[in-house]
N, C-alpha and C positions, 0 to 999 in steps of 0.2 A: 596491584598489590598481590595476586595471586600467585601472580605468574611469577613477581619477582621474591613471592616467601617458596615458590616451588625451586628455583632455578639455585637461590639461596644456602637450599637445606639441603641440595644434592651436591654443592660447591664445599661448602661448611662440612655440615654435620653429617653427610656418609661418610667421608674420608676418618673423620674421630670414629665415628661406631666402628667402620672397618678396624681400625687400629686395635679398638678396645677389646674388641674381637680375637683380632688375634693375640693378644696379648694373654686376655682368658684362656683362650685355647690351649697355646702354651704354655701357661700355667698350668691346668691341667691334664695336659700332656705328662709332663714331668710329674706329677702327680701321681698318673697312673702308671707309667712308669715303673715308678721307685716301689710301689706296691705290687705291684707284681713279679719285677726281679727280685724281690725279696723273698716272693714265694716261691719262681721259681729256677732262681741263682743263677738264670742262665736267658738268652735272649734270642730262642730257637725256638719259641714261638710268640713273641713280642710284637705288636705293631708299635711301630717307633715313627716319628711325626717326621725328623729329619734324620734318617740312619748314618749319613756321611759326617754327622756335627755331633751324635750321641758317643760317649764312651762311660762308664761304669766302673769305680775304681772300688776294691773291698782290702782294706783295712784289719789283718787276722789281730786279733786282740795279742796275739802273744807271737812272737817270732820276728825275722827284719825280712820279711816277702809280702810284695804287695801282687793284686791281679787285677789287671785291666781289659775289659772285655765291650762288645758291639756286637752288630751282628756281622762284622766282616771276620774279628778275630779274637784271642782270648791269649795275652802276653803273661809272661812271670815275669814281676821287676824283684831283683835280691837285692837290698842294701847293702851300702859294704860299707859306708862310711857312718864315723861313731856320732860326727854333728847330726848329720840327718837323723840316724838310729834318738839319738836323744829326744830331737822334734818328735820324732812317729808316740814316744814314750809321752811327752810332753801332752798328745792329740789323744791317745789313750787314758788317762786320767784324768780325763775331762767327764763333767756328768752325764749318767747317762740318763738325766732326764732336761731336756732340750728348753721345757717353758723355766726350767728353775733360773735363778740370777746365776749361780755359780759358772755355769755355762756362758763364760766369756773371756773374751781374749781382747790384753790391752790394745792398744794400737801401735806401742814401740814394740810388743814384743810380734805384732805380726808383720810389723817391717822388717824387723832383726829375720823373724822364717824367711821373709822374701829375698833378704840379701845373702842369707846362707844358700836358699836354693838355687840364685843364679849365679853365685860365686861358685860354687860345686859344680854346677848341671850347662855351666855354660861358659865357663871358661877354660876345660877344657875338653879335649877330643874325644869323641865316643868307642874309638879305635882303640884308645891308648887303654894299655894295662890298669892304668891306677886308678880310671873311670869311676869315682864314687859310686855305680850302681852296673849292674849289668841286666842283660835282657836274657829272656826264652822264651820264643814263640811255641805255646802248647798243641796251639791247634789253630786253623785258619779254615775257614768257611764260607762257599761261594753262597753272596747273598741274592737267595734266586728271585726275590720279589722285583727287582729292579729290570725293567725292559727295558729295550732301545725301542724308541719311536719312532726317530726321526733322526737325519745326518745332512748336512747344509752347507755350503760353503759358498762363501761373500768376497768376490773380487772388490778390492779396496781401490788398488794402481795395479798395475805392469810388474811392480814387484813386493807386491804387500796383499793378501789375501787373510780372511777368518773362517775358520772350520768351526761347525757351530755344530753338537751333539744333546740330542734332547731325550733323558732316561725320564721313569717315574715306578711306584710302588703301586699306583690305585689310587695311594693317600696324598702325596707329594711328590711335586715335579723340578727336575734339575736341568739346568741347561750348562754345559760345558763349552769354555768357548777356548778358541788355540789360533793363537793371532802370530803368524810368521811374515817375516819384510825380511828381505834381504837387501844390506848394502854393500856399498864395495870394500868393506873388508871385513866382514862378518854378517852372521845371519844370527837375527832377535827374533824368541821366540818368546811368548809371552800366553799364562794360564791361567781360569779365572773358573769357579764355578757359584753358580749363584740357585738357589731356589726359584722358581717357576711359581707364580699364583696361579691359581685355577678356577674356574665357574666354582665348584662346593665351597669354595672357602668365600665367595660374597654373597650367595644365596640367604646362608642365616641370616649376613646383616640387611638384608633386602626382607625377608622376612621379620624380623625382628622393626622394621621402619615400617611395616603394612598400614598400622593403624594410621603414621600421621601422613605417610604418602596418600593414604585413603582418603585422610580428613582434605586435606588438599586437592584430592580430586575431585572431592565432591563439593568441595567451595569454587572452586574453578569451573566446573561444571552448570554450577548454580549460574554463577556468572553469566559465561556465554551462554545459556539457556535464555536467563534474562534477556541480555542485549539480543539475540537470533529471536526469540517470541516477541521483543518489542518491535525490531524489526520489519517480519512478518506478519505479527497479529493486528499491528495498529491499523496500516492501511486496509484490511480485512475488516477492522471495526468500523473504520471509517466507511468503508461502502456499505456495511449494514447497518449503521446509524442511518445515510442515505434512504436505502431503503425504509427503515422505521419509518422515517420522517416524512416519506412520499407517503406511507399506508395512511399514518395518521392523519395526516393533511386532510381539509374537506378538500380542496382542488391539488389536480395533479402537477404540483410548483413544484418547482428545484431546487434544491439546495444545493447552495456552495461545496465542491469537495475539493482538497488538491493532495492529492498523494505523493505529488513531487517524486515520482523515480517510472524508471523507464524499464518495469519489469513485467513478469505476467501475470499479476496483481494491479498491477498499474493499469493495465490494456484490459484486463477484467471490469475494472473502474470504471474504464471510460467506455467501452463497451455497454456497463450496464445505465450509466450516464447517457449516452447518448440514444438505448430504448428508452429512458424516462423519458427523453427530450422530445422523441416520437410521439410517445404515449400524450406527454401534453400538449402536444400540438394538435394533437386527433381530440383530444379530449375539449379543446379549445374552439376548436371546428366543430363539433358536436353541441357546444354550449351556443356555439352563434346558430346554428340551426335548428336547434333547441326552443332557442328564444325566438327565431323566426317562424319557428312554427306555431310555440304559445301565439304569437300578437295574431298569427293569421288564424286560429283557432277562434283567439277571442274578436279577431274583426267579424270572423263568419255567424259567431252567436250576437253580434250587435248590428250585423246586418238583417239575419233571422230574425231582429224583433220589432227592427229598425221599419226594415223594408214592408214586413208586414202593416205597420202604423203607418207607412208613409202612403202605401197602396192603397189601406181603407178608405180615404176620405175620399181621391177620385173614382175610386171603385163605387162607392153607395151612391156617389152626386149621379152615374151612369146610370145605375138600377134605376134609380128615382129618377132620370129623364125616360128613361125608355118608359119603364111604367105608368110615368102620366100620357107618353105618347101612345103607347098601346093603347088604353083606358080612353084616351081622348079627354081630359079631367081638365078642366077650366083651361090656364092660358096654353098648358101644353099639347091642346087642341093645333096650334099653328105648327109646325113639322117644321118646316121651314125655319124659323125661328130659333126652333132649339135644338136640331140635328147639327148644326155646326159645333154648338156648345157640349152636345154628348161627342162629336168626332173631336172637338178639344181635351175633353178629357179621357179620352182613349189616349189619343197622343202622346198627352202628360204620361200615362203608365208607361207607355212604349219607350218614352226619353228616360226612364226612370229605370227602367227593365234594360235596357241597351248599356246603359252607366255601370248598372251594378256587372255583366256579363262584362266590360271592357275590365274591369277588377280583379278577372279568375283568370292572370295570365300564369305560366309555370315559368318561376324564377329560372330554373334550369333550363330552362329551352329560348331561355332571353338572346337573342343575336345583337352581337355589335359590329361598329361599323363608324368610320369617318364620316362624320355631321360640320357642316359649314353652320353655322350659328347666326350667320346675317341673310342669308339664303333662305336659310327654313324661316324665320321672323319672316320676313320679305313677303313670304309665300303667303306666311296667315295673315298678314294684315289685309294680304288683295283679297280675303275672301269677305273682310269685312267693309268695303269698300262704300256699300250701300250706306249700314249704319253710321259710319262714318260722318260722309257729307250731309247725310240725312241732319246729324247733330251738330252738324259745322266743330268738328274735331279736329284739332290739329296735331300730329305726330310728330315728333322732333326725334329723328334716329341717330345715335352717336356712334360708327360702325368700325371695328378693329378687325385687322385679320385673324380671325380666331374658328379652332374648330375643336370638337371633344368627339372622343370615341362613345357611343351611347348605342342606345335601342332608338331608332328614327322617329316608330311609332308613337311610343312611351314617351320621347321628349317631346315630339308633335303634341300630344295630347295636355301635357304640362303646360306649355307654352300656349295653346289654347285656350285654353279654362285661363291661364292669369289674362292675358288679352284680352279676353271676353268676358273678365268682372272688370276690368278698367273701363272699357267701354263703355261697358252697362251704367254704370258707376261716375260715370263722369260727366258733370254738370254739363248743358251744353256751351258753345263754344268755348271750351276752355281746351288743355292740351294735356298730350300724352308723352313723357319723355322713354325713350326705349336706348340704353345706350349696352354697348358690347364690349366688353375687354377680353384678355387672354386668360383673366382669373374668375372671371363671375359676369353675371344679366343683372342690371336693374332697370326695372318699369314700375315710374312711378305716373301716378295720374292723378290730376290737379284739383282743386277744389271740393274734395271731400273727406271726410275723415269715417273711421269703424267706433263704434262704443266699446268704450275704455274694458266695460264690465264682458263684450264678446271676445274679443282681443286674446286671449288666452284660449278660449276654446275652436278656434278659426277652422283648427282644422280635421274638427272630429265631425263622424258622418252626420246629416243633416241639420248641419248648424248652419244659420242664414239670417242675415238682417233685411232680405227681401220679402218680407213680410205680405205687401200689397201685392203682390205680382204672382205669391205662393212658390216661392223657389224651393225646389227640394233638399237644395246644400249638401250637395256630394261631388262637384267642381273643383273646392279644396280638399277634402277628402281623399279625391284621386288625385290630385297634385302631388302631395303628403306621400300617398302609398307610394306613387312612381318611381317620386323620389329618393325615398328609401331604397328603393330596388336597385335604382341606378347610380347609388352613392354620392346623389345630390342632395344638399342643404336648401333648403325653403325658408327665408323668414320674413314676415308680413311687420310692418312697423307705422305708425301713426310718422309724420312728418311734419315740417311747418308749411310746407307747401301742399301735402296730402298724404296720400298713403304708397306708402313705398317697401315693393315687392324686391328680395334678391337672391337669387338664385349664381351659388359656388359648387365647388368639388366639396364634396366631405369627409373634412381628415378621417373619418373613421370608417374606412369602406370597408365593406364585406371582404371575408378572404378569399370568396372565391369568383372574385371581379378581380382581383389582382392581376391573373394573368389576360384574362381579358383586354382590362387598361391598356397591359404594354405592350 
């Protein structure tokens, strides 16, 4: 709308103001003019707006001679004839005040002046003797305000060319043009002179148009300002909404952005898009190591109170053998008797003390390595070989080709601890089923079942249903911890057939086992 009220008003309405303009001008041109010839009856030192289209006629109140003057020359016209003389008499008795009514002439009778003057003046020859009027040139005057500019000449054809001559005053510019062709049997020559516009003469109306050319430029302005800051500014907003939204955030997430354009705001974007993306991924790696440090914080304060409780009791049963045996105090007179039971419960510390030190592995310093999974099974069961038959046990192995990248030790020791509570655990003659696939271990063992009410704590440190035998229960415990390390899943379940152990990969592995795995 702007563009087409601009485009509009320079089509339209300069071309009116220009007009009006001159028009004004003209008018008071002539204006000044006439007031001033008046004053000084003579046009030798006049500025006159077109000198070659001005002439000045004075009218003596009394006599038949008229004067016509410019600033080229200054004629005497005598009347001779008695029609005219009468009209001149006719124009002379007219009022001489201009606004009054009287001052008017009908319209037959200014046609009747018209046909008198061209019946006279133009029917016949200027030459001839009876000439209703005659001339005398008084005086003629070179008008020196008038320069030559410029001189030009316009090949048209082969026999037709324009000579083009360009005068001015300062105030007004002429251009004269002299168009000659020659044919073949005469040569036309043709004359033409016309006024020249000039820069001063549209300046006013360019001034005069300031305010609404102004108004226009500054709605225009407004405009593309508008559409250039929406532009620019949106996608500017939009990455610092971005940003806002990261600060605010308690976790370093991302928000959606899309700037849609391929500029250097765009690449700013994405650029700064793509450090958030960092940031949260460092910041995500931080929270998992965070939290693996809280649980091993808090495993080592619950081993700290743990271990201490677990120590005491074989620790004091020792005191209190030794010191009957030092003392010699009623049965613990026999040495014999109860040195075995003080080296049992040393022992007990040392399997308890050995447990807890296989726990303080450094995650980071974990090796992996291709593990055959029917292999290492294989290996542990020979070691329990003894208990075995001792219990008339039966193993049923279901064997796939299957291997995992792990820590050898870490899953030895897994695999251990579940085998060696099935064992323990399992009625005699009854059976152990151990089967292998490419996704997961299950070892279930026959004929017994966990209380409903332990079942949920299985796997916290010294928890144990081996009550009579005094188990320390930290077997599963390290099962649980290993696990965790090596992005294995553990889950212990009641059955109908007994209790059934399975061990999978865990969808939710650490991140920095990822490249490990591959």
């Amino acid at each position: 709308m702007m563009v087409a009220l601009f485009i509009g008003y320079f089509i339209a309405l300069l071309p009116s103001l220009y007009v009006d303009y001159k028009q004004n001008k003209n008018l008071e041109s002539i204006k000044e003019l006439q007031q001033d010839y008046c004053k000084e009856r003579s046009y030798s030192h006049l500025k006159v707006l077109n000198p070659t289209g001005t002439i000045t006629v004075e009218f003596p109140l009394v006599g038949n001679t008229l004067f016509l003057k410019n600033n080229f020359m200054e004629v005497e016209v005598i009347i001779k004839d008695s029609e005219l003389l009468s009209m001149l008499e006719r124009l002379r008795r007219l009022s001489d005040d201009f606004s009054n009514e009287d001052f008017q002439l009908s319209e037959g009778e200014l046609e009747s002046y018209q046909d008198i003057i061209f019946d006279k003046l133009f029917s016949s020859k200027i030459m001839n003797d009876g000439y209703p009027i005659s001339f005398h040139v008084k005086s003629t005057t070179e008008y020196q305000e008038l320069k030559l500019l410029s001189n030009k000449t316009h090949l048209i054809s082969d026999k037709s060319f324009v000579f083009e001559s360009n005068v001015g005053d300062g105030q007004t510019y002429y251009t004269s043009y002299m168009a000659i062709t020659r044919l073949s049997d005469t040569i036309v020559i043709t004359f033409s002179n016309v006024t020249t516009p000039s820069m001063d003469d549209i300046k006013p109306v360019i001034f005069r148009s300031l305010p609404m050319i102004l108004a226009i430029v500054v709605l225009l302005c407004m405009l593309l300002s508008s559409t250039f800051a929406k532009y620019i500014v949106q996608p500017i907003r939009k990455v610092a909404d971005m940003a806002e939204y990261i600060i605010n955030t308690k976790k370093l997430q991302m928000k959606p952005i899309a700037l849609g354009k391929k500029d250097e705001i765009a690449y700013l974007g994405e650029t700064m898009k793509e450090v958030y993306q960092r940031l949260e991924d460092n910041y995500q790696e931080l929270e998992i190591k965070n939290s693996k440090l809280s649980e091993e914080n808090e495993r080592q304060v619950v081993f700290l109170r743990a271990t201490s409780h677990q120590l005491k009791t074989p620790i004091q049963a020792a005191l209190l053998l030794t010191d009957g045996m030092i003392n010699e105090v009623g049965k613990y007179k026999n040495t014999k008797e109860y040195l075995p039971q003080l080296k049992g419960q040393i022992l007990n510390m040392q399997h308890i003390v050995e447990e807890i030190l296989s726990l303080h592995h450094n995650a980071n310093d974990i090796s992996m390595e291709p593990i055959e999974l029917s292999s290492l099974l294989q290996s542990i069961l020979n070691r329990y070989n003894y208990q075995i038959s001792e219990r008339a046990l039966t193993i049923i192995t279901t064997y796939e080709e299957a291997s995992i990248i792990s820590n050898k030790e870490m899953l030895e020791k897994i695999l251990d601890n579940i085998i060696a509570n099935a064992i323990h655990y399992t009625p005699n003659n009854r059976r152990i089923h151990i089967r292998v696939t490419k996704n997961e271990v299950d070892i279930l063992n026959e004929g017994t079942t966990i209380e409903p009410e332990l079942l949920p704590h299985i796997f916290e440190p010294f928890v144990t249903s081996n009550r009579k035998e005094r188990g320390h229960g930290l077997g599963l415990y390290i099962v649980s911890y290993y696990s965790k390390l090596l992005g294995l899943n553990v889950s212990i379940e009641n059955s109908k057939d007994g209790v059934l152990v399975r061990i999978k990969k865990d969808s939710k592995v650490p991140i920095w086992y990822e490249n490990s795995y591959k």
